[in-house]
N, C-alpha and C positions, 0 to 999 in steps of 0.2 A: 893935307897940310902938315906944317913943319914947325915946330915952337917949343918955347916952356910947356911944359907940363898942366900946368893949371890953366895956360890959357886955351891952349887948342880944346883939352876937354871941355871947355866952358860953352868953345866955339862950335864945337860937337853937338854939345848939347840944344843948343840955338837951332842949330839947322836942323836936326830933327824933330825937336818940340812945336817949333815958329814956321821950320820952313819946311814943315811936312816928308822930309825927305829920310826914307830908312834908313836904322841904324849904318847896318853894313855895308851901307853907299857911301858914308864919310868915312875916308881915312887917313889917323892920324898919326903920326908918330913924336912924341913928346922927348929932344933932342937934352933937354936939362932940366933943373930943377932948383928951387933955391935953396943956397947952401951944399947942393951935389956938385960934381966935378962937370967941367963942361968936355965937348969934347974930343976929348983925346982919345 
């Protein structure tokens, strides 16, 4: 998955915590951030 920063980690965290599923099976890439540049 694809997002702000905060949110996919959050969403990471979920599915591996809740949804049992290994870290290294979710992957994220966190595209911006607030107050960072977007991207260009």
């Amino acid at each position: 998955m694809a997002g702000e920063a905060r949110t996919v980690q959050a969403v990471r965290a979920h599915l591996v915590r809740e949804g049992g599923r290994p870290r290294g099976s979710v992957l994220v890439k966190a595209f911006w951030a607030p107050g960072g540049r977007g991207m260009e």
